[in-house]
N, C-alpha and C positions, 0 to 999 in steps of 0.2 A: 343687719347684713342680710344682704340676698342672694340665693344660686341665680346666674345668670343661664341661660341655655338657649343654646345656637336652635328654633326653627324652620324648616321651610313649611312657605303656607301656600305655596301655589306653585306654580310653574315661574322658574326664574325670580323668584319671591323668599326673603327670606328675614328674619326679627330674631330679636335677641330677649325673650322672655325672662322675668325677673318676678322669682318666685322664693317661697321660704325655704331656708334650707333644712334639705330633709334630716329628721331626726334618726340616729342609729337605734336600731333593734336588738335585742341579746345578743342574735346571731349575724349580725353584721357593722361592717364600719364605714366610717365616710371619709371619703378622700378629697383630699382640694385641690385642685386641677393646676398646674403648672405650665402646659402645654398642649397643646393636641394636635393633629395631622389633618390634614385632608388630604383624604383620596381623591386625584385628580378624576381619576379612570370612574370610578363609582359614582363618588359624590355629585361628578358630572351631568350623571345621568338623574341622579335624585335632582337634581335643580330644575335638568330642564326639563320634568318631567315627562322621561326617558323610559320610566321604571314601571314592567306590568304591575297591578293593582287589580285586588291586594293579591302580595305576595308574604307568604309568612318568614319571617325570618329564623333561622335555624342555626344548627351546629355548634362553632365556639362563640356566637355574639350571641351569649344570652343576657345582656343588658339591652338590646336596644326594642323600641316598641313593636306591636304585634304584625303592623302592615307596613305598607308606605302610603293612605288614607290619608291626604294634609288635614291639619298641620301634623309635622312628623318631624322627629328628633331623629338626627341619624351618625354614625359617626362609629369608630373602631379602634382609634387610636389614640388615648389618654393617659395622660402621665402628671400622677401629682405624691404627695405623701397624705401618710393615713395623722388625722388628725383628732379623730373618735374613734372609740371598740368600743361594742355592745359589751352586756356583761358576762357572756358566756363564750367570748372571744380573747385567746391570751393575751396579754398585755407586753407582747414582743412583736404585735406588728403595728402599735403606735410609734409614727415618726419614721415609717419604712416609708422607701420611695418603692411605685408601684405602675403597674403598667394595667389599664382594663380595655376592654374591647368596648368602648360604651361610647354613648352620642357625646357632642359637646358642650360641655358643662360646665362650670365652676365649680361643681361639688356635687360628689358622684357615692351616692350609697349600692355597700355591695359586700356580698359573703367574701371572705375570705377564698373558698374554693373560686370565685369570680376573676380573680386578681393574680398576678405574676409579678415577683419581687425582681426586682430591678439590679443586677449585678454590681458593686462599687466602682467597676471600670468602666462602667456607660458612663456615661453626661447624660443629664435628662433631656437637653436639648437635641442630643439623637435619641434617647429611647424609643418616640414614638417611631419610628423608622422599624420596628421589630414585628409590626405588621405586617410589615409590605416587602420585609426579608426571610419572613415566617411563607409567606406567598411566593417567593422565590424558590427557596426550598423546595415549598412539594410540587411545585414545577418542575423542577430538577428530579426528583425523585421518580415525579409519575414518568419524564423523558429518559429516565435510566440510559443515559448517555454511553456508549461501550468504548475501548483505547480503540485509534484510530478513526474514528468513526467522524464525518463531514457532519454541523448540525449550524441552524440558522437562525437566530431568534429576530422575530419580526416586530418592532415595535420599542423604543427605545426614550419609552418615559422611566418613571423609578423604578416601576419593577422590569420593566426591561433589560433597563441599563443593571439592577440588582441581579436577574437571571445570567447574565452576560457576565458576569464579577464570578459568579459560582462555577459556570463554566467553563472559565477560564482557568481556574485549576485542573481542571479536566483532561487525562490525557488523549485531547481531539486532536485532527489533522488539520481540522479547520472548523473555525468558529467565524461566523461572518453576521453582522447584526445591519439589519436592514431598516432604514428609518430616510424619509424626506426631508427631513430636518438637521443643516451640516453641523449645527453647534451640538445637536445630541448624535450625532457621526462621530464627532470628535470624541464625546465624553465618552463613548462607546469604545473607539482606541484605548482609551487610557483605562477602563477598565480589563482591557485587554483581549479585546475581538481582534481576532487578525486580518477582518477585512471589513468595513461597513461603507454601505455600498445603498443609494435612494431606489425605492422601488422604480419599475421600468411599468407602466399602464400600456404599452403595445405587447409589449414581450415578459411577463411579470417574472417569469425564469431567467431571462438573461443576464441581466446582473451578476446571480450568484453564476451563473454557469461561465462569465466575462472570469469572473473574481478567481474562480478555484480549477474552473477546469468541466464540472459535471455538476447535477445536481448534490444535491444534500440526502443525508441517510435519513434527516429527523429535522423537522420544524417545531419552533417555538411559537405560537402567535399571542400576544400579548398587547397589542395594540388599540384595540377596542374599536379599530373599524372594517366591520364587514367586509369589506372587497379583499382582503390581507388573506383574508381566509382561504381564496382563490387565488392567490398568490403564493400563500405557502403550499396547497396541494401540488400545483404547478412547479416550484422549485423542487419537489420530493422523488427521488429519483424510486424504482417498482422494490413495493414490497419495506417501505421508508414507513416511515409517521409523522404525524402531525399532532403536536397538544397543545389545544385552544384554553387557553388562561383566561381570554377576554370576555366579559360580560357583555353582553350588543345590547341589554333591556329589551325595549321594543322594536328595534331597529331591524328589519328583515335580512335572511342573509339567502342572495340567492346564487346558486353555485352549482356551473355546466359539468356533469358528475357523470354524463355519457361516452366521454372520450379517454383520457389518459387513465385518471380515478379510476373505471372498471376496469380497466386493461391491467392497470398497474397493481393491482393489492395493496393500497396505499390503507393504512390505519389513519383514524379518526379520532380523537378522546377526548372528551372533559376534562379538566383539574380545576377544581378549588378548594379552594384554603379551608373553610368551615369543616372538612372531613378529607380522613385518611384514608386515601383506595385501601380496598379491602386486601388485596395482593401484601400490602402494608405493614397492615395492623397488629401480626402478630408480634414484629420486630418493634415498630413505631409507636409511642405514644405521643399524646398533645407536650408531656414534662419531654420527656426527650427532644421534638421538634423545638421546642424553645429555647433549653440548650445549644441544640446548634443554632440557632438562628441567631442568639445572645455572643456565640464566638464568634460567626461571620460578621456581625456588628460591628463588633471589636475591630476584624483586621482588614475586611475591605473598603477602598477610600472616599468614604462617603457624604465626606465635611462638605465639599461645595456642590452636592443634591440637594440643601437646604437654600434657597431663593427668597422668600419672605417669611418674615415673622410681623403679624398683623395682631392688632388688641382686641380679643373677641366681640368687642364693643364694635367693633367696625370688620362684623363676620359680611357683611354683605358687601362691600367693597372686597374682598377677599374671593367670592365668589364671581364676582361683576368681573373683576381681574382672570379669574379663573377660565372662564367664559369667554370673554374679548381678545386676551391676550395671550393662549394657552402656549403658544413658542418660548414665551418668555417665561412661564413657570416651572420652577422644579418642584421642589417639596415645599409645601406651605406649613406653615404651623399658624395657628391660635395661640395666642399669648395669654396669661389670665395675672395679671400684677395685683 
């Protein structure tokens, strides 16, 4: 038997290496893969060689390799059960299903500390999804949304559409998700945006100001393309914010910051998921973000985000799809039979 593992070796290039399977060490075990995720938004960028180089990778994906230098193993969303324990590892996480942040694999060696045990009311066929509701979250958190308050989230792939599901609990006055795409318009309704509305390329504000009235207090951008970015400033009504989710890689973001932006006091910020703003951290841990992230699993309706299930053996069709077709994908998995 052999670990199979997803590479990319170039640009829009990618193989499925068949190597031994690695051996458990005292202090770790090995898990055999059942499923895995691609991230559309990331992975994207990993293929078409999108991704500054090298860049180190950090924070909660401490399984995946040091750069993106092809050929490179990349991946964050893995779910299988533990089928080895070292010997200095208890003998109560054999046969646990598990969730790792690690590339695509058939068989994934890893500490124990590496791994997050997988709740009895997931399905594994959504576990991986805890990713990219784990990234919702602390979007949500760094937007610290207040009652009444207008907010807009731009971009309405999964975790979009996942950020749009959180804040719709939310007590907003309005919640409007902004996406070109009417069948992810719709799936935006039904998680419960009360107005989703294609961006306007003459007027990028008009939309939401058509939909609600005024601009928005708070933009989401989560769409992973540059111009959105000026689009949400644009919708943010003075003294508003905006929290960029989106990864752009190498993609330039160029944004006229002389007109509204100065006048308005419009905030700016980062969020990603590998770390907890420090504002955070005294409340927040990595165990507790998973917790919630493990309920919102549970109750928001996230059965038909799942679009294909492809047999890692045919990861490059999977990509090729990914690439060609992106309207028509939601959540992809890897299969490992």
């Amino acid at each position: 038997m052999s670990a199979r593992t997803v590479r990319f070796t170039g640009d829009e290039a990618v193989e499925v290496a068949h190597e031994p399977v690695p051996e458990v060490t005292p202090q770790t075990v090995l898990v055999e893969t059942t499923y895995s995720g691609i991230s559309a938004g990331t992975e994207g960028l990993v293929y078409r060689g999108d991704v500054p180089r090298p860049l180190q990778s950090a924070g909660t994906v401490q399984l995946l390799e040091e750069d993106f230098t092809y050929p490179v193993a990349y991946g964050y969303a893995t779910v299988g059960r533990v089928v080895a324990v070292g010997e200095a590892i208890d003998d109560d996480w054999l046969d646990e299903r598990v969730f790792a942040y690690a590339p695509h694999s058939s068989h994934v060696r890893a500490s124990p500390a590496e791994l997050v045990r997988i709740p009895d009311s997931i399905p594994s066929e959504r576990a991986p999804l805890l990713a990219n509701v784990e990234t919702a979250v602390t979007l949500v958190l760094d937007a610290n949304p207040a009652i009444g308050e207008r907010v807009a989230v731009f971009g309405q792939g999964i975790v979009g559409l996942l950020v749009t599901g959180l804040l719709a609990e939310s007590p907003l006055e309005d919640l409007v998700a902004v996406e070109p795409l009417a069948e992810r318009r719709e799936r935006a309704r039904r998680m419960g945006a009360s107005h989703a509305v294609p961006p306007d390329a003459g007027d990028p504000g008009r939309a939401i100001r058509e939909a609600i009235g005024e601009r928005v207090d708070g933009c989401l951008e989560v769409s992973g393309n540059p111009d959105a970015l000026e689009n949400a400033i644009t919708a943010t009504r003075y003294d508003g914010r905006v929290i960029v989710g989106s990864w752009y890689g190498t993609k330039p973001v160029d944004l006229p910051l002389g007109g509204r932006f100065h006048r308005s006091r419009i905030d700016v910020e980062s969020s990603q998921v590998s770390t907890i703003a420090p504002r955070h951290r005294g409340r927040w841990s990595r165990e507790r973000r998973h917790e919630v992230a493990w309920d919102w699993l549970e109750s928001l309706p996230v059965g038909d985000l799942i679009t294909h299930r492809i047999p890692v053996e045919e990861a490059d069709r999977a990509y090729e799809l990914l690439a060609e077709h992106p309207r028509d994908v939601g959540q992809m998995l890897l299969t490992y039979e």
